[in-house]
C-alpha positions in Angstrom: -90.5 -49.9 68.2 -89.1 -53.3 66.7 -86.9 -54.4 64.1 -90.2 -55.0 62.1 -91.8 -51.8 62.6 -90.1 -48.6 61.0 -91.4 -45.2 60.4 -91.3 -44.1 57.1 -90.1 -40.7 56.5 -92.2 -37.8 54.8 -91.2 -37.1 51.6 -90.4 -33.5 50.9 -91.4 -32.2 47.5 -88.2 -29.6 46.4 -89.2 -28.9 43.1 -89.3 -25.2 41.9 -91.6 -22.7 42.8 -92.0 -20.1 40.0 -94.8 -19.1 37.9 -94.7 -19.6 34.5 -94.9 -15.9 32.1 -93.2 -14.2 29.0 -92.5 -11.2 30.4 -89.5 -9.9 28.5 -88.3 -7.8 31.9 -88.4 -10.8 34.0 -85.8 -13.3 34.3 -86.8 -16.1 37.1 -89.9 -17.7 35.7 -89.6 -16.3 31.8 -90.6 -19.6 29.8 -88.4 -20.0 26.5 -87.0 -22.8 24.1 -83.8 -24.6 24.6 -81.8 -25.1 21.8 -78.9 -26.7 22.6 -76.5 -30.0 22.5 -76.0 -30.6 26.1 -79.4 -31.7 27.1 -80.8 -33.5 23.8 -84.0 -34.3 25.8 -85.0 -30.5 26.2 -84.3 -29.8 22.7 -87.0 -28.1 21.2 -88.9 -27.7 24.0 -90.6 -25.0 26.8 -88.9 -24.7 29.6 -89.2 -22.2 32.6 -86.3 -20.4 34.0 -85.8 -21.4 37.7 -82.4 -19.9 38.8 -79.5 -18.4 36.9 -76.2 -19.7 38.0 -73.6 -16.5 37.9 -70.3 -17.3 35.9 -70.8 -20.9 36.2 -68.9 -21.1 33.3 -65.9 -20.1 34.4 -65.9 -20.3 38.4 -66.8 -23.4 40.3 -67.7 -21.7 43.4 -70.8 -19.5 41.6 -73.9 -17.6 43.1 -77.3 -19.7 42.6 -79.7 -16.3 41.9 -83.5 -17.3 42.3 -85.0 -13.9 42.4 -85.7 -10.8 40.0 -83.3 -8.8 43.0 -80.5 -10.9 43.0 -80.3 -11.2 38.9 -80.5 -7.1 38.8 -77.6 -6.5 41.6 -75.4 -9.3 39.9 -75.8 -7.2 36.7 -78.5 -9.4 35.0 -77.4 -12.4 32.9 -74.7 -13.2 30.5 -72.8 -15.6 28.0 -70.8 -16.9 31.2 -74.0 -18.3 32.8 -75.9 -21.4 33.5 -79.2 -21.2 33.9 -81.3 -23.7 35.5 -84.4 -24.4 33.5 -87.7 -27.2 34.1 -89.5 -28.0 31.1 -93.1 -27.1 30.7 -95.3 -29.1 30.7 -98.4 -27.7 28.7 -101.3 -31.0 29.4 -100.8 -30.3 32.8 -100.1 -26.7 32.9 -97.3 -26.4 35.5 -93.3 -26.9 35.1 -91.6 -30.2 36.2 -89.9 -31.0 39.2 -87.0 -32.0 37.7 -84.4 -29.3 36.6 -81.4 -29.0 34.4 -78.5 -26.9 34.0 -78.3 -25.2 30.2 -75.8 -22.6 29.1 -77.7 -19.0 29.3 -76.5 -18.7 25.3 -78.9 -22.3 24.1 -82.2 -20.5 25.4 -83.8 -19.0 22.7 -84.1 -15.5 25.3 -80.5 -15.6 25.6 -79.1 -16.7 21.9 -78.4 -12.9 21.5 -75.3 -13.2 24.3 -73.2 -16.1 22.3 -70.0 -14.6 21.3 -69.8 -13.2 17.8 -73.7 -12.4 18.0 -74.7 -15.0 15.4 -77.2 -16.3 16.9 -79.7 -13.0 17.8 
């Protein structure tokens, strides 16, 4: 093969692979709003829950859960959690590829864990 002539390489897609549901005794999956300040382009709207990211919050070296298993033996979630979220996207029906990283307490699911309980 010449100089002029390269393969290109096969694109892999990575995004998540979780259904969409509102079942309260389901984590991965579970869609909910995001209320928070850190990601002002989610505010407001759907988003699915990918992965919850144990004591993110206070460790940098945290587990990265992605199934119902791993968030029951790690004792579910809590205020010292990220969770990684994809907005819905409702035209299409399906979540996006793209994920981001929210504190478990901005979820509207979770609001009941900020400290002080203010926000059940």
């Amino acid at each position: 093969m010449n100089d002029d002539m390269q393969m290109k390489g096969t694109a892999v897609i990575l995004g998540p692979n979780v259904e969409a549901h509102d079942d309260p005794s389901r984590v991965i999956g579970r869609r909910t709003t995001y209320h928070g300040d850190e990601h002002p382009y989610l505010r407001g709207y759907d988003v699915v829950i990918v992965a919850v990211l144990k004591g993110a919050l206070r460790v940098e070296e945290y587990s990265h859960l992605t199934t119902e298993e791993e968030v029951r033996s790690a004792g579910g979630v809590s205020d010292d959690d990220r969770i990684e979220v994809a907005p819905f996207l409702p035209e299409e029906g399906r979540i996006s590829f793209v994920t981001s990283d929210p504190r478990a307490i901005d979820l509207e699911v979770f609001r009941h864990l900020a400290r002080g309980g203010t926000n059940q």
